[in-house]
C-alpha positions as CSV (number, residue, x, y, z in Angstrom):
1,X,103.5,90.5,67.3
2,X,103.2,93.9,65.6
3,X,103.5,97.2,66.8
4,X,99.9,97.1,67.4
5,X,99.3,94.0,69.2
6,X,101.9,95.0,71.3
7,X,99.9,97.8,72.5
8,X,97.0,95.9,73.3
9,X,99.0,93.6,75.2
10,X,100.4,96.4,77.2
11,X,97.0,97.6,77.9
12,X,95.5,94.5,78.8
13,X,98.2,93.8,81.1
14,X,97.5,97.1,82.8
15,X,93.8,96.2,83.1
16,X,94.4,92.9,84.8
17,X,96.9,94.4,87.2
18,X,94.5,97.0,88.0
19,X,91.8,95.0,88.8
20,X,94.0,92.4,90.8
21,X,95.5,95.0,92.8
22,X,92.0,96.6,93.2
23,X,91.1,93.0,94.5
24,X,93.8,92.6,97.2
25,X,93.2,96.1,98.4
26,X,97.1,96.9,96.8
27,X,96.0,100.0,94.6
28,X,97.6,102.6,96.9
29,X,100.7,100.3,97.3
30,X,101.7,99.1,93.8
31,X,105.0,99.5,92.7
32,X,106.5,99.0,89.0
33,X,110.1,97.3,88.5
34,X,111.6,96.6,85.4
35,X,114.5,94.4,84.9
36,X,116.9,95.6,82.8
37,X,117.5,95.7,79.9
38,X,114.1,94.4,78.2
39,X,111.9,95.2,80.9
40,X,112.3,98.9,81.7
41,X,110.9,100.3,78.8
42,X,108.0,97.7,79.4
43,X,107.5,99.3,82.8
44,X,107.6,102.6,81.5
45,X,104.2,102.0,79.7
46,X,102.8,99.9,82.3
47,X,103.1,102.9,84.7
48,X,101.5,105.3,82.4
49,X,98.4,102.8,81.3
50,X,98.3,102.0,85.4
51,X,98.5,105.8,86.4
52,X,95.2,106.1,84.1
53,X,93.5,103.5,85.2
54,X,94.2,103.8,89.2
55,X,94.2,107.8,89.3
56,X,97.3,107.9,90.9
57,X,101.0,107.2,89.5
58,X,102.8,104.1,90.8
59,X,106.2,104.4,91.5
60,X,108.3,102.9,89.0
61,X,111.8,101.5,89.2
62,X,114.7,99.4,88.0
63,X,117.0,96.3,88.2
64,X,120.4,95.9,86.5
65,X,120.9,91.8,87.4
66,X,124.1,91.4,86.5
67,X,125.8,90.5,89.3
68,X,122.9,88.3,91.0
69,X,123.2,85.6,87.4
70,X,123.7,81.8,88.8
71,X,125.9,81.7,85.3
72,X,129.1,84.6,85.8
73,X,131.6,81.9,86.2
74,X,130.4,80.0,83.0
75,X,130.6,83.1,81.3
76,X,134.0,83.8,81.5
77,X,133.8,88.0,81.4
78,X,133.3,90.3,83.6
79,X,129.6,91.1,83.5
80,X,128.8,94.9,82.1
81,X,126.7,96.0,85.2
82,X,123.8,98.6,84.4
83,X,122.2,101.2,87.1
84,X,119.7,99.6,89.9
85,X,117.1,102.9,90.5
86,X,114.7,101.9,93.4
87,X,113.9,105.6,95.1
88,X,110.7,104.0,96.8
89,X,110.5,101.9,99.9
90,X,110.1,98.4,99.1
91,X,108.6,97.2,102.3
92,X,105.2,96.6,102.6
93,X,104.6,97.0,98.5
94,X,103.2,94.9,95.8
95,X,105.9,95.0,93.5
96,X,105.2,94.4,89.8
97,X,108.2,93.0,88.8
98,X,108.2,93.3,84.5
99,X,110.4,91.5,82.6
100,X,109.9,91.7,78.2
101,X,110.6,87.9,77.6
102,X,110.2,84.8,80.2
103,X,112.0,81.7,79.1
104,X,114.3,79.8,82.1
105,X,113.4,81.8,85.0
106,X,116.5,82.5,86.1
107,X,116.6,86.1,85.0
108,X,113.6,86.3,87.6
109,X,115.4,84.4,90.2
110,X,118.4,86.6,89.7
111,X,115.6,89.7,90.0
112,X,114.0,88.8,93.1
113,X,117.5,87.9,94.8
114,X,118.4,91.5,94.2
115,X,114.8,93.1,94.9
116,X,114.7,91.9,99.0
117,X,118.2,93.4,99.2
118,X,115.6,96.6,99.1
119,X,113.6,95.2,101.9
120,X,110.9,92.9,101.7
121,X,108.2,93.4,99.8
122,X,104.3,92.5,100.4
123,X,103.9,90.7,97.6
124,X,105.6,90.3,93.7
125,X,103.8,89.8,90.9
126,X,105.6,89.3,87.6
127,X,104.2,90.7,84.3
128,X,105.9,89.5,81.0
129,X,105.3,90.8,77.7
130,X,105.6,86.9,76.4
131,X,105.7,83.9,77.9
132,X,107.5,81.3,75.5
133,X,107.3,78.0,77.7
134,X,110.9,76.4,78.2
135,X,110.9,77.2,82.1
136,X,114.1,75.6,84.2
137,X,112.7,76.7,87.5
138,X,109.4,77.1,89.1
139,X,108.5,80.6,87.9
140,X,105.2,81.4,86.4
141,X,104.3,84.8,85.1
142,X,101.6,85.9,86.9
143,X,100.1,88.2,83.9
144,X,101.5,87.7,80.2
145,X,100.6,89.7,77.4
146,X,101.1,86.6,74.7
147,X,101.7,82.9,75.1
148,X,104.5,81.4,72.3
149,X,105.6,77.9,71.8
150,X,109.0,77.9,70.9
151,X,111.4,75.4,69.6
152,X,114.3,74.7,70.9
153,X,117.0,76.3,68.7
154,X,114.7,79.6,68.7
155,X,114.8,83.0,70.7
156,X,112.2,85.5,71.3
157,X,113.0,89.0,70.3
158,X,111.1,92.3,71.6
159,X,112.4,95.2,69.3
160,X,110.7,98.6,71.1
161,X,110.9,102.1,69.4
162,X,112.5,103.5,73.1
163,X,115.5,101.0,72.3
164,X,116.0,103.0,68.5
165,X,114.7,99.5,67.0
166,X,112.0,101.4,65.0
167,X,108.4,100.3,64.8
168,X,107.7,97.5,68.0
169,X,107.8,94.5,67.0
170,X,108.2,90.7,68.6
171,X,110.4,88.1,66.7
172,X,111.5,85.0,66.9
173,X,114.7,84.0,65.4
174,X,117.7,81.5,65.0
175,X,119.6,81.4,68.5
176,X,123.2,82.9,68.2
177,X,125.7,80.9,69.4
């Protein structure tokens, strides 16, 4: 995906969050979280396409997962643990939780183990930049902005301008081992 199609994913996304939350009567009590690291910048644009489409601005917030992985002990280092920003009530909201890649689930799991520490919310829906198939646990996005089949062996990469990576661009690549 380019730089472009990017956008229009973003935008689209917005659109069918809108009109969903228009639907459940969960306009007035939509709230953005982005997981860090890839999804906070997503967020970030959700919440300003959202703010133009609902007339009001949704709060927006974010997750640093780190200590909620099911895989620390395999991993052998001490995780590097970013800042969790929630300065809305959770209770009672639809939470759009926003994620850049989904692959296992588990980075979703993690999410949502850490997001009712905040209280529990109404509802979560989960909006993904790309879906790329290869799920280990019951987690479906609820909106996606692309679809990718992805071999085995492959990763996904979302480059953004906010993280310095220039133009925006999605990739796929040769995993790292």
């Amino acid at each position: 995906m380019d730089a472009e199609q990017i956008e229009r994913a973003v935008g689209r996304l917005a659109q069918e969050i809108a009109d969903r939350a228009r639907a459940a009567g969960a306009a007035d009590a939509l709230a953005i979280v982005g997981i860090r690291r890839g999804g906070v910048h997503l967020a970030a644009r959700l919440r300003l396409a959202l703010t133009r489409l609902l007339g009001h601005e949704p709060p927006v917030g974010t997750l640093d997962i780190a200590l909620y992985r099911d895989d620390l002990s395999a991993r052998g280092v001490a995780p590097v643990v970013g800042p969790t920003d929630i300065r809305f009530p959770v209770q009672g909201k639809t939470i759009v939780l926003v994620d850049d890649v989904l692959y296992t689930g588990r980075t979703v799991r993690a999410a949502l183990d850490e997001l009712v520490d905040f209280g529990r919310p109404r509802r979560v829906w989960l909006a993904v930049l790309v879906d790329r198939g290869g799920h280990e646990l019951p987690i479906a996005a609820d909106f996606a902005g692309a679809h990718l089949q992805v071999a085995d062996g492959q990763d996904v990469q979302v480059r953004l301008h906010e993280d310095g990576q220039g133009a925006d661009v999605v990739l796929t690549t040769g995993r790292v081992p």
